[in-house]
C-alpha positions in Angstrom: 31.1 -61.8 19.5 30.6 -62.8 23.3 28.0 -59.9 23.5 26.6 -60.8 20.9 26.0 -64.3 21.3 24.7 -63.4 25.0 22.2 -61.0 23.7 20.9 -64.0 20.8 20.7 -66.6 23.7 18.7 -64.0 25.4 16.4 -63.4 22.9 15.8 -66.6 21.7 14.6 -68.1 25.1 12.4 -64.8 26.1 8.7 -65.5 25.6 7.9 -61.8 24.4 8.4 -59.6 21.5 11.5 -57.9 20.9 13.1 -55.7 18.1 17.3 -55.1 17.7 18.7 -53.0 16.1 22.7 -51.7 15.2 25.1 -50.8 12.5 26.7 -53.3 10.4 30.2 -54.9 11.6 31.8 -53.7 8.4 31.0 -50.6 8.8 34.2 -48.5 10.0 32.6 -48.0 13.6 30.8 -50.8 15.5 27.4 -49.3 17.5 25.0 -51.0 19.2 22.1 -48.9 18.3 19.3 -50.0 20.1 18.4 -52.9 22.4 14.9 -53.8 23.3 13.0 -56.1 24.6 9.7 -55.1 24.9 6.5 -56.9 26.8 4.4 -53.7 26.9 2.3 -53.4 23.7 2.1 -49.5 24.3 5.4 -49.4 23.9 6.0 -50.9 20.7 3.1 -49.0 19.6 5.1 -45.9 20.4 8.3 -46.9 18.6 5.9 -47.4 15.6 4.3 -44.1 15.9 7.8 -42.1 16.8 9.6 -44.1 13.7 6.6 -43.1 11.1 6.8 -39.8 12.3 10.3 -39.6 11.6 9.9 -41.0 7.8 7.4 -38.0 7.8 9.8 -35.7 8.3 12.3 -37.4 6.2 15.0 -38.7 8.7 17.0 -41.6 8.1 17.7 -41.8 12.3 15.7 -41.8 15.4 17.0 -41.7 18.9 15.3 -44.4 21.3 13.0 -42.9 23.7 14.2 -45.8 26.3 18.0 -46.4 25.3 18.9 -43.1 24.2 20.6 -45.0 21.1 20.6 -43.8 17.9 17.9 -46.0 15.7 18.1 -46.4 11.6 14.8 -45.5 10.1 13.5 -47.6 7.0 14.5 -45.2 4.9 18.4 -45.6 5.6 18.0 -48.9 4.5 16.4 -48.7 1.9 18.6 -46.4 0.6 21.6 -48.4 1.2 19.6 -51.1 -0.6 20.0 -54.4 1.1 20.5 -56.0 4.1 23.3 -55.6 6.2 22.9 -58.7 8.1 22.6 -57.5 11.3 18.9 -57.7 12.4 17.9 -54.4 12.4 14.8 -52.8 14.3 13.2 -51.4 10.6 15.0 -53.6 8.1 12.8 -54.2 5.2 14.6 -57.4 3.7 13.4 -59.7 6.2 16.9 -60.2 7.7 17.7 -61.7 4.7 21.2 -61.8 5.6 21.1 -62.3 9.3 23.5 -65.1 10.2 21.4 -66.7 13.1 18.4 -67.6 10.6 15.9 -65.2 12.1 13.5 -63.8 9.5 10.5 -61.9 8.9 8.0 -61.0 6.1 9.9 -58.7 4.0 9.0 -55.6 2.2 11.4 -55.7 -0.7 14.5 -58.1 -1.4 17.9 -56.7 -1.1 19.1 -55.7 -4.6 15.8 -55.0 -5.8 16.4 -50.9 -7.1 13.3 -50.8 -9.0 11.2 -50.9 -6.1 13.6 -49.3 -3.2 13.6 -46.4 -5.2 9.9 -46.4 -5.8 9.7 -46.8 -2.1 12.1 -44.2 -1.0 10.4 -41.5 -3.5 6.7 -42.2 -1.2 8.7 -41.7 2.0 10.2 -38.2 0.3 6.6 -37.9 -0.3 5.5 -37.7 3.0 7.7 -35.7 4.1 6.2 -33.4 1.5 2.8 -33.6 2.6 3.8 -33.2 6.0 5.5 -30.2 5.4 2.2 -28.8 3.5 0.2 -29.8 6.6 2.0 -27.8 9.1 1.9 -24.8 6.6 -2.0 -25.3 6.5 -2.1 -25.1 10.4 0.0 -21.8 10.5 -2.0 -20.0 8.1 -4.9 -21.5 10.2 -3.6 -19.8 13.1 -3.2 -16.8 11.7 -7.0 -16.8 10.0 -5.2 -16.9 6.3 -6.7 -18.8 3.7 -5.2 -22.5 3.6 -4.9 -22.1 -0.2 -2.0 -24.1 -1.7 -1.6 -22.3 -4.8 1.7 -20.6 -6.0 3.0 -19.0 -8.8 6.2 -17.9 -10.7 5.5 -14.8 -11.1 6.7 -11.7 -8.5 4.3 -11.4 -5.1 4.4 -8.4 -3.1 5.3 -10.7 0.1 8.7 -11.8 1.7 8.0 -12.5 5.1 10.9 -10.8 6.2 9.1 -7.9 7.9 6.9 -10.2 9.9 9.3 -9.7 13.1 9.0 -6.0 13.0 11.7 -4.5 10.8 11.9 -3.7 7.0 14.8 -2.4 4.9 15.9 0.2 3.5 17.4 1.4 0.2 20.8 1.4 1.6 20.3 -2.3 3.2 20.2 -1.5 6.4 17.1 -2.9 8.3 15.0 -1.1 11.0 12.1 -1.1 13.3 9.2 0.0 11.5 8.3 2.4 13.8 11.6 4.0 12.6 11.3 7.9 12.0 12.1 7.1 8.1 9.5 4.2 7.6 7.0 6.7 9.5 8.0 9.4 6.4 7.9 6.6 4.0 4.3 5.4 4.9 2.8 9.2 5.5 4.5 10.1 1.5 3.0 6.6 0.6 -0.6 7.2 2.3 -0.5 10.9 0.3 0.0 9.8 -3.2 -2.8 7.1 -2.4 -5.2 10.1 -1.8 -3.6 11.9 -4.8 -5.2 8.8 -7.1 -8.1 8.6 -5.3 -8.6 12.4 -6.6 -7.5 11.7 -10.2 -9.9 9.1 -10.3 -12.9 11.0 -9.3 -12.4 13.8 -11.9 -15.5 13.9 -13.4 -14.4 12.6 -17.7 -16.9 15.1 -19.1 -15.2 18.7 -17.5 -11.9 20.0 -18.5 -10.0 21.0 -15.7 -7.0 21.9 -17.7 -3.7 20.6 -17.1 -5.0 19.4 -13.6 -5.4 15.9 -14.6 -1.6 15.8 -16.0 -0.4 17.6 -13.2 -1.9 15.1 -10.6 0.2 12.2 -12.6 3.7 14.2 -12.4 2.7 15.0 -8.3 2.2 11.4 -8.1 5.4 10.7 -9.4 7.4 13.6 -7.5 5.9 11.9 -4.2 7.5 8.2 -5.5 10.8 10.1 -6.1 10.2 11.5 -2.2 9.3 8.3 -1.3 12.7 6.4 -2.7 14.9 9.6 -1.4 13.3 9.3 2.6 14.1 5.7 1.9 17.3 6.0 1.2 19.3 8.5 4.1 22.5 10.7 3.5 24.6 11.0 6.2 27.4 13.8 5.8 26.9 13.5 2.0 26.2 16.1 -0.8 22.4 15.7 -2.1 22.5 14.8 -5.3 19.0 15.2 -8.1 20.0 11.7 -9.8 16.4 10.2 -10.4 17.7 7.6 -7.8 17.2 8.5 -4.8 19.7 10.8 -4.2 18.6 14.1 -4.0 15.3 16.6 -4.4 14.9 18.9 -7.4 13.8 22.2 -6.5 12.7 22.6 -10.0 9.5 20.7 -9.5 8.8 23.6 -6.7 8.8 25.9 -9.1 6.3 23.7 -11.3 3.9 23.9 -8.0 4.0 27.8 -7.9 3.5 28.1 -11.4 0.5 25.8 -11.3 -1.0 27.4 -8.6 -0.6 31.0 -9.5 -2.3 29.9 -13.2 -5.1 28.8 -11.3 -5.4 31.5 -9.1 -6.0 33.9 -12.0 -9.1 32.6 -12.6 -10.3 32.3 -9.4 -12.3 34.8 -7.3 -10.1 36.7 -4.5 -10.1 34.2 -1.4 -11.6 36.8 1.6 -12.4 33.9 4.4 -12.2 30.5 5.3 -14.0 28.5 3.1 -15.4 24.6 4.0 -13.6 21.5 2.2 -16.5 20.3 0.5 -18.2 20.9 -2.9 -17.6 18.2 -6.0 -16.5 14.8 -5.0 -13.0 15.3 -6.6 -12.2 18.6 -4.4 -13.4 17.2 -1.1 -10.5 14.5 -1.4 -8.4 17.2 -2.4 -9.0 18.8 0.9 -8.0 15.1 2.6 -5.1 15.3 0.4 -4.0 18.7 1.5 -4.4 17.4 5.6 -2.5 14.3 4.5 0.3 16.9 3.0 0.5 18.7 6.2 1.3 15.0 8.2 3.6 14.1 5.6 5.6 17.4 5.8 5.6 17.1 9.8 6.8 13.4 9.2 9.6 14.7 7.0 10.8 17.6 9.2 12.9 15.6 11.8 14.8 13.5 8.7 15.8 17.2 7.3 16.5 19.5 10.3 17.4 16.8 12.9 18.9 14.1 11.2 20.0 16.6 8.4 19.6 12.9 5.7 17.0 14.4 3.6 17.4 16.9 0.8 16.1 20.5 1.8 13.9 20.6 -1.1 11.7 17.7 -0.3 10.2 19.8 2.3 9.7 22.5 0.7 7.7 20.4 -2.4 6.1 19.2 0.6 4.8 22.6 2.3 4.1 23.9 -1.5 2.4 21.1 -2.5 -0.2 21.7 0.2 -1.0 25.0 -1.3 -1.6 23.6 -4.4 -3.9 21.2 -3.6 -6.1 23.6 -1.5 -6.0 25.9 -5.0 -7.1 22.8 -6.8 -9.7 22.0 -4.7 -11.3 25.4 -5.6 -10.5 25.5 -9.1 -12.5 21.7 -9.5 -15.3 23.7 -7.7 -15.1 26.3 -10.3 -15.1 24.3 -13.4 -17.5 22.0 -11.7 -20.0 24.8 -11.4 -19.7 24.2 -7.7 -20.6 27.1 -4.8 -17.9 27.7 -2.2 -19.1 27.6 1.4 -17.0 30.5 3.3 -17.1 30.4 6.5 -17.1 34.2 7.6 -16.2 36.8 10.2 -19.2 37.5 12.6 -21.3 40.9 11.0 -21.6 43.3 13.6 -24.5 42.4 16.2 -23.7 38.8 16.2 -21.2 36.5 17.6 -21.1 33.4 15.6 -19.6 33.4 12.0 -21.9 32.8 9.3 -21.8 30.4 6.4 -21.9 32.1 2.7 -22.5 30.0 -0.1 -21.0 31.6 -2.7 -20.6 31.2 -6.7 -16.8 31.3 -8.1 -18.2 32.0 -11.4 -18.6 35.1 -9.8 -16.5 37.8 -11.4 
């Protein structure tokens, strides 16, 4: 009580503007939380502007920038809803309660829930709108659209691989430059290319079974896809649908394809150019994608020794069959094949043939 009538005859003779603040005596500790006594108007302007920005945020405390005390925002208060009685900094009763008589213009009267509750929900408020701010000025930063909008439904983003890593089927998370994310992304980029060639079929020819077999390639390359992403270590392969294993009998599907389209095509005698009907040229882009996606897949089978066997092998047979089925949509198409042949004698560049593959 000696402190504290020092600090009220202090206060009450000084000719300048002061604010205290501390917790109540019946509270179970007693802590001066802040004592100033300010003359400079830029600082009370600062305590204004560092206590608003804490109700922004949503704190009920503030330490003082010149005590180091710990300061109760409004909001404390006005959650505890009334005055305490002991004249502090952001009390919004007035002091009602203050013993010396001091008062103020108050904000709400002590007891009054109605309206501390209204008052506490537009604090929680801003903190809201605050929060929305700063998430404006990162996407700004990172040239993203500042659109607010949201949704309940599933979205294809986490944010979880924005440091670098992503997981795999097993849990485990790596660096995406990780030999199996490489795989992953090549098998990924190849059944892309595979659509793209489905989709360019022209809907008046009949190629067949081709336009079925593109589907079940597409899905042999998700099955890849979830196997790579998944790695065996010292286990048994197993063709479970779930990742665990390759079936070779979708190998045998390939060569079967390809050897019925083969039969109707001429004999192949020389290189040919991969170009012709739309549909065939991406075929060739698929095949060269193949090729990287088997090279991506051979250190995960003979160097790692966690990917099934037979993966690669659909792999290096699946390249086959999309060169053969470039050629057959040239052949259905009406399409001539550009070869690119050996030099005939007295020359020394190779010629290109165009050539018919309705040709018997």
């Amino acid at each position: 009580m000696v402190l504290l009538n020092t600090i009220g005859r202090k206060l009450a003779t000084a000719p300048v503007r002061f604010s205290v603040g501390f917790t109540s005596a019946s509270h179970s500790r007693f802590t001066l939380s802040s004592l100033s006594v300010m003359t400079d108007r830029h600082t009370v302007e600062d305590i204004e502007e560092l206590h608003q920005r804490s109700l922004e945020e949503g704190s009920t405390t503030y330490i003082d920038p010149e005590t180091g005390y710990t300061v109760f925002t409004e909001l404390t208060h006005l959650k505890r809803g009334f005055c305490c009685g002991n004249q502090c900094r952001h009390c919004p009763y007035g002091f009602e309660r203050v013993r010396s008589g001091i008062r103020r213009q108050a904000k709400v009267k002590s007891g009054d829930k109605d309206t501390t509750n209204r008052m506490v929900k537009e604090i929680l408020q801003l903190k809201g709108k605050k929060k929305q701010q700063q998430q404006q000025q990162q996407q700004q930063q990172r040239g993203m659209s500042t659109s607010t909008s949201t949704t309940t439904k599933n979205v294809p983003y986490t944010r979880k691989g924005d440091g670098g890593t992503s997981q795999l089927g097993t849990g485990e998370r790596r660096s995406k430059t990780d030999c199996n994310f490489e795989a992953l992304g090549t098998v990924d980029e190849l059944c892309s290319f595979v659509g793209v060639v489905h989709a360019h079929l022209n809907p008046e020819e009949h190629y067949g079974d081709l336009e079925s077999q593109l589907l079940d390639i597409m899905s042999r390359l998700f099955d890849i896809g979830s196997h790579v992403a998944k790695p065996r270590e010292g286990e048994e392969f197993e063709a479970n649908g779930i990742g665990d294993g390759f079936d070779s009998q979708h190998i045998d599907a390939l060569e079967s394809w390809i050897n019925q389209m083969t039969e109707d095509l001429p004999e192949l005698t020389s290189f040919i150019l991969p170009t012709g009907a739309i549909a065939a040229a991406h075929l060739h882009t698929a095949r060269t994608v193949c090729r990287r996606t088997e090279r991506r897949v051979v250190p995960l089978v003979m160097d790692d020794q966690t990917c099934d066997p037979n993966a690669l092998k659909y792999l290096n047979r699946l390249s086959d069959y999309f060169f053969v089925a470039a050629r057959w949509v040239n052949f259905v198409e009406g399409k001539e094949e550009i070869q690119y042949q050996r030099p005939v004698p007295g020359t020394t560049q190779r010629q290109r043939v165009a050539r018919s593959l309705k040709e018997s």
